[in-house]
C-alpha positions in Angstrom: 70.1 -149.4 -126.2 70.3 -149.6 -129.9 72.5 -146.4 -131.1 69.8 -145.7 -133.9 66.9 -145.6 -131.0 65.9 -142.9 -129.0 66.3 -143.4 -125.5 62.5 -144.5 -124.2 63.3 -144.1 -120.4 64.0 -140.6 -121.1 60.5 -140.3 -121.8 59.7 -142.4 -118.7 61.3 -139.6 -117.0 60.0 -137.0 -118.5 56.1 -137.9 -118.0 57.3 -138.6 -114.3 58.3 -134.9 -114.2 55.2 -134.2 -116.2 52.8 -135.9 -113.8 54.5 -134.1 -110.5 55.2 -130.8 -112.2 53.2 -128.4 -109.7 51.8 -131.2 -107.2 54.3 -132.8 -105.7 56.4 -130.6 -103.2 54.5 -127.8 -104.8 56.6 -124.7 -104.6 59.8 -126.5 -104.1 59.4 -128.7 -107.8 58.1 -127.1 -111.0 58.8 -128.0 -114.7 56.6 -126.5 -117.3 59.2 -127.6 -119.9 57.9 -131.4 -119.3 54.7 -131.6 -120.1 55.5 -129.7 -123.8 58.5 -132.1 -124.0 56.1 -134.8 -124.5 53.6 -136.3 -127.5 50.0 -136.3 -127.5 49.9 -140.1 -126.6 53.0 -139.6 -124.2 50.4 -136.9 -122.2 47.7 -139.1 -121.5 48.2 -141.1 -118.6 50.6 -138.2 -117.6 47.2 -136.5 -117.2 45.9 -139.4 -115.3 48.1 -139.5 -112.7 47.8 -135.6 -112.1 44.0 -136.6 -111.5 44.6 -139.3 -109.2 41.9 -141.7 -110.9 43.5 -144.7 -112.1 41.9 -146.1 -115.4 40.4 -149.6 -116.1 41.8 -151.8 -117.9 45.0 -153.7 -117.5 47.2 -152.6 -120.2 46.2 -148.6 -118.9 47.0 -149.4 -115.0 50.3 -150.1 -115.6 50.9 -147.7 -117.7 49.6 -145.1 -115.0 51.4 -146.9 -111.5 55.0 -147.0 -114.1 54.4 -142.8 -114.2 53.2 -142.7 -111.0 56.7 -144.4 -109.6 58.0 -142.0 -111.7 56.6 -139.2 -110.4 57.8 -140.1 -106.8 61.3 -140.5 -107.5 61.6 -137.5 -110.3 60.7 -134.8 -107.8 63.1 -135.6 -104.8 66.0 -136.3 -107.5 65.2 -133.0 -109.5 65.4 -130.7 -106.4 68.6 -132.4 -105.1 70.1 -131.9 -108.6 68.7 -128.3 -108.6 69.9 -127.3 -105.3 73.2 -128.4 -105.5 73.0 -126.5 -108.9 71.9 -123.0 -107.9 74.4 -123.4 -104.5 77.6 -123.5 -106.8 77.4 -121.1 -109.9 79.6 -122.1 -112.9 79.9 -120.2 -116.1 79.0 -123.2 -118.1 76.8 -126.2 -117.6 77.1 -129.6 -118.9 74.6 -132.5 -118.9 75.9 -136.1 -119.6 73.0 -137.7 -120.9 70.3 -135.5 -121.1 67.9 -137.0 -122.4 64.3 -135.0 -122.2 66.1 -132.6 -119.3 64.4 -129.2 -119.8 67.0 -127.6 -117.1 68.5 -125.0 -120.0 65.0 -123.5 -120.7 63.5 -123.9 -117.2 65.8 -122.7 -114.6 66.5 -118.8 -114.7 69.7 -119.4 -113.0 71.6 -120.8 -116.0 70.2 -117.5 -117.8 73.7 -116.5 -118.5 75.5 -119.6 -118.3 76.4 -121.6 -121.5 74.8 -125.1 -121.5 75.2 -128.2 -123.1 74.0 -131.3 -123.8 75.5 -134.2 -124.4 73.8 -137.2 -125.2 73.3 -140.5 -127.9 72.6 -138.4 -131.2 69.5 -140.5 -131.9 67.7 -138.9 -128.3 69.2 -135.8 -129.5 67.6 -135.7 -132.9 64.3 -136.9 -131.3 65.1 -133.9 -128.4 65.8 -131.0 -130.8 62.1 -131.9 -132.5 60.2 -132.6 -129.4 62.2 -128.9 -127.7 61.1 -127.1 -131.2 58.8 -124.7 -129.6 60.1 -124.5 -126.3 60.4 -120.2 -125.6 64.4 -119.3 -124.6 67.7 -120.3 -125.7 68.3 -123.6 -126.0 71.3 -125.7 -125.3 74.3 -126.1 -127.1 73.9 -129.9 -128.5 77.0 -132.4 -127.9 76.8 -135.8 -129.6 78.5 -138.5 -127.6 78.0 -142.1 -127.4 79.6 -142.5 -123.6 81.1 -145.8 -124.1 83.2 -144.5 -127.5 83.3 -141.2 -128.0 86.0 -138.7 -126.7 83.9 -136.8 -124.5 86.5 -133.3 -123.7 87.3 -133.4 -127.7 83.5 -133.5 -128.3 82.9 -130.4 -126.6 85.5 -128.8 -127.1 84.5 -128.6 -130.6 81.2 -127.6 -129.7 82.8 -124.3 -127.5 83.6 -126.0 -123.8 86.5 -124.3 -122.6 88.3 -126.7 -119.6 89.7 -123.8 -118.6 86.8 -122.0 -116.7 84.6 -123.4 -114.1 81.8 -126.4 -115.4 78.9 -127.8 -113.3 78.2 -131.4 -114.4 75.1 -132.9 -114.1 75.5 -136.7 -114.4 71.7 -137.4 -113.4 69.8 -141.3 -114.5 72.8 -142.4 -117.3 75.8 -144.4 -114.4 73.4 -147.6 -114.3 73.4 -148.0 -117.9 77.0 -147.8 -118.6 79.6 -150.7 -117.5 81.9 -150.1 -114.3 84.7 -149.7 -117.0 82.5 -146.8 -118.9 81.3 -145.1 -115.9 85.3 -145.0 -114.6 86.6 -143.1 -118.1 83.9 -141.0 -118.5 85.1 -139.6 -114.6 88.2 -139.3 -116.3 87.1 -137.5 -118.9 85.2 -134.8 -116.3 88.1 -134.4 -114.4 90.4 -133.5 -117.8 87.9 -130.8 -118.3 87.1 -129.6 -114.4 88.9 -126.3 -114.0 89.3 -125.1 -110.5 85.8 -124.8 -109.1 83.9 -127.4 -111.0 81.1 -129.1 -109.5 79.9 -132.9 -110.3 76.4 -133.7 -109.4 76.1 -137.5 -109.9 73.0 -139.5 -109.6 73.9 -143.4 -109.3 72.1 -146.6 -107.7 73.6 -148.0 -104.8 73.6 -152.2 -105.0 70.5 -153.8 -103.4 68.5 -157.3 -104.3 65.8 -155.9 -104.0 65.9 -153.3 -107.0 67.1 -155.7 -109.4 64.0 -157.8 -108.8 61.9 -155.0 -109.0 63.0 -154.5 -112.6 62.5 -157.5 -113.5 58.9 -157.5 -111.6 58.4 -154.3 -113.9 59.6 -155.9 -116.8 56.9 -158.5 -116.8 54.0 -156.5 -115.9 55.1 -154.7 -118.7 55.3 -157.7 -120.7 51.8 -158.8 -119.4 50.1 -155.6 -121.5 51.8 -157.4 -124.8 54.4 -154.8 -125.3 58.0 -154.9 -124.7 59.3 -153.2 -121.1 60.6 -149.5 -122.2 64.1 -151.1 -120.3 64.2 -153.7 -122.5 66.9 -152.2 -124.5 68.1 -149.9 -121.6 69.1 -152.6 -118.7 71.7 -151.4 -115.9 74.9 -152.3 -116.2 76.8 -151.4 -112.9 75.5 -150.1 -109.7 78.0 -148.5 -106.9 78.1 -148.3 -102.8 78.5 -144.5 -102.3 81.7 -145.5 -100.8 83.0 -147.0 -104.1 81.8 -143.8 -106.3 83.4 -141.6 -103.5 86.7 -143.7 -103.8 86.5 -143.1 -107.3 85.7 -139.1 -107.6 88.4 -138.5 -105.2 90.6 -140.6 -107.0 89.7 -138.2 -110.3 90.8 -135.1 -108.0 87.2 -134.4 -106.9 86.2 -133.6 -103.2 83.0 -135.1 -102.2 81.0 -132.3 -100.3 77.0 -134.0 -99.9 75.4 -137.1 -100.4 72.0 -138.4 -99.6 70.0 -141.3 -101.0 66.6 -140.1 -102.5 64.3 -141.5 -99.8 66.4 -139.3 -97.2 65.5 -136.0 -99.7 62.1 -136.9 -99.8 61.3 -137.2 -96.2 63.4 -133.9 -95.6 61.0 -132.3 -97.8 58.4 -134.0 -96.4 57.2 -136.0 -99.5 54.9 -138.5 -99.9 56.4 -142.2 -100.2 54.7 -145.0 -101.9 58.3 -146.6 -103.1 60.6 -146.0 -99.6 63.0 -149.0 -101.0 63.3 -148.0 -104.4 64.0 -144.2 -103.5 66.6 -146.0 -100.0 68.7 -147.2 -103.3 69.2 -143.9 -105.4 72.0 -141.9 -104.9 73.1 -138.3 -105.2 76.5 -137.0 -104.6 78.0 -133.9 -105.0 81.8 -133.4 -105.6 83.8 -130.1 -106.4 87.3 -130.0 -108.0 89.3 -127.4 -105.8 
């Protein structure tokens, strides 16, 4: 993704969580932060999908089955992250690559717990305008480019302290950084993991069948006349939740859970459009003892 872009799968995300906000596994996923996060145009086929009446045209049907997959996959991956969240309390909260994340204004939990955000400056400058009129105290705001900035001397001059406790939330960014990048930035959490840190890592497991799925996206996409909103975002490495065990417990990190998404969603008894899709993301929790 070009550095001077915001990222545009964060808003991807963010109308998913938009569109299932309240209907999908209603009162176990809620987040009235989306929905503000978004612009006028950005709301419309978010609305769409909440109505469940697909529009005519070509250009507008994809647009509303890309939020619709969205939708699926944002609620099972948000609770999992949640949970995981509210089950191991740490003074202070970090999310790599937050993108439109609305977790520092929307979960009462991290009422006292400092939170930042680190992320491309670009989606940060776009974040910071879109957040504007969000009610509550916002996040602290850490610019980091993953693959070449020092991450622990980032936020360290932004007021993380290594020493005291840090939940990580590492949620939709692994695919888009090389092997190499996702393997320093571990290091990088583990120099700043005191004694009862948590890592909640999102990643996609390796499977044929996603990567041609992006590209099937891609020219549907393509088909309306506009470019695919991965076009400048592509993955770059996916993992076997053996291999990004290996590699936490390598970085001093005990893995404690995993579960791939389409597991969480049929434990909460979700509906599933997209079972292979959901089969190949990953969440796995590791604490630092």
């Amino acid at each position: 993704m070009p550095g001077m872009l915001a990222s545009r799968t964060a808003v991807l995300v963010c109308q998913g969580r938009a569109a299932a906000d309240g209907l999908v596994a209603a009162g176990r996923f809620a987040d009235p932060t989306a929905l503000p996060l978004l612009r006028a145009d950005e709301r419309e086929v978010v609305q769409q999908v909440r109505d469940g009446v697909p529009p005519p045209g070509w250009r507008q049907r994809v647009d509303f089955e890309t939020v619709r997959a969205s939708a699926e996959l944002m609620a099972p991956r948000t609770i999992a992250i949640d949970d995981a969240v509210r089950a191991h309390p740490c003074p202070q909260l970090v999310i790599l690559g937050a993108g439109l994340d609305g977790r520092a204004w929307r979960m009462p939990e991290l009422a006292e717990v400092t939170v930042f955000e680190a992320d491309r400056p670009a989606s940060q400058r776009d974040k910071r305008d879109r957040a504007a009129a969000l009610p509550g105290t916002p996040p602290r705001f850490v610019p980091v480019d993953f693959g070449r900035d020092p991450l622990a001397g980032t936020l360290a001059a932004h007021g993380h302290h290594a020493d005291l406790a840090t939940t990580w939330i590492w949620e939709g960014v692994v695919p888009y950084l090389t092997r190499a990048e996702v393997t320093a930035t571990v290091a990088a959490v583990a120099a700043c993991s005191a004694p009862g840190s948590r890592l909640v890592v999102n990643f996609q497991s390796p499977a044929t069948s996603a990567r041609l799925g992006r590209i099937a996206a891609r020219l549907l996409t393509a088909s309306t006349g506009r470019p695919s909103v991965w076009a400048d975002e592509p993955w770059r490495s996916t993992w076997t939740p053996a291999a990004m065990a290996a590699l936490l417990t390598r970085h001093g990190f005990t893995v404690t859970a995993g579960e791939n998404l389409l597991d969480t969603a049929r434990r909460l008894a979700l509906p599933v459009r997209h079972a292979r899709s959901l089969r190949h993301g990953q969440i796995m929790v590791a604490d630092r003892a």
